[in-house]
N, C-alpha and C positions, 0 to 999 in steps of 0.2 A: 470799348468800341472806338473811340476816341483815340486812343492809343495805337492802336490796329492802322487807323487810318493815315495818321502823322508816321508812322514807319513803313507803309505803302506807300507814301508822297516822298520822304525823304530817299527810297529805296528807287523811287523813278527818277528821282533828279541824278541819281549818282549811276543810275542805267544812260540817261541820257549824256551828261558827261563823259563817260565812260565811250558810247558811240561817237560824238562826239572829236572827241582824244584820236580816232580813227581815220576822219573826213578832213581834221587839219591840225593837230594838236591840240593841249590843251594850254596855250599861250591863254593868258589871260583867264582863262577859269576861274571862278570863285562859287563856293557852296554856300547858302545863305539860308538860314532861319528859317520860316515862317514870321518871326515877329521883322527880321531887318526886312523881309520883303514886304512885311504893312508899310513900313517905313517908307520905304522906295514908291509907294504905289504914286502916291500923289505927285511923283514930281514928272516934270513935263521929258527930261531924257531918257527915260525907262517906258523900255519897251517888255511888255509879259507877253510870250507866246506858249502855247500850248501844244504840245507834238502826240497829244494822245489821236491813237488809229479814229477814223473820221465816226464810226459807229460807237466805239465809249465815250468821244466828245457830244454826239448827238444826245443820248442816254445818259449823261452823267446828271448826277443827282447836285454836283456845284462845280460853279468855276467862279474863275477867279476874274471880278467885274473887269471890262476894258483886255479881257486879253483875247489874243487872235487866236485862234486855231491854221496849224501849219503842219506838214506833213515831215515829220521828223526822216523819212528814205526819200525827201526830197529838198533837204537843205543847201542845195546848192543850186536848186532854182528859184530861193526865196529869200536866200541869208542875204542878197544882195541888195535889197529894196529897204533896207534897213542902213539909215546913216552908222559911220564906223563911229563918230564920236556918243552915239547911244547906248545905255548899259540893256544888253539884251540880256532877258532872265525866260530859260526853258525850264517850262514843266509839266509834268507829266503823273497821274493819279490815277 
């Protein structure tokens, strides 16, 4: 189950990139772990958003503490509100 889960999470981050690649490129992209993203969590330039549809975010059984939920077919009325010098990390479960 465990396994299932981590290649569903990984499988939505590389859908999101992938839309992503679409809306402006993929300048700066980067794919990351699960553990470099523990890593990441605590520092203060890292920003975690969540682009799951508003009804899986409500119903999800976990997320990832401190991060927003944001409308992934609305990223270009939200990506702006977000300093450029912050590492912004989407994900999607």
């Amino acid at each position: 189950m465990r396994g299932t889960n981590i290649k569903h999470w990984l499988m939505g981050c590389l859908i999101v990139i992938f839309a992503a690649s679409f809306a402006g490129g993929t300048e700066g992209f980067t794919l990351i772990s699960k553990d470099q993203l523990k890593a990441e969590l605590s520092k203060p330039d890292v920003a975690v958003i969540d682009v799951r549809a508003q009804h899986d975010w409500d119903n999800a059984q976990w997320k990832i503490q401190g991060a927003q939920r944001q409308s992934a077919a609305e990223t270009k009325d939200w990506m702006g509100k977000y300093p450029k010098d912050k590492t912004i990390v989407l994900y999607c479960a």
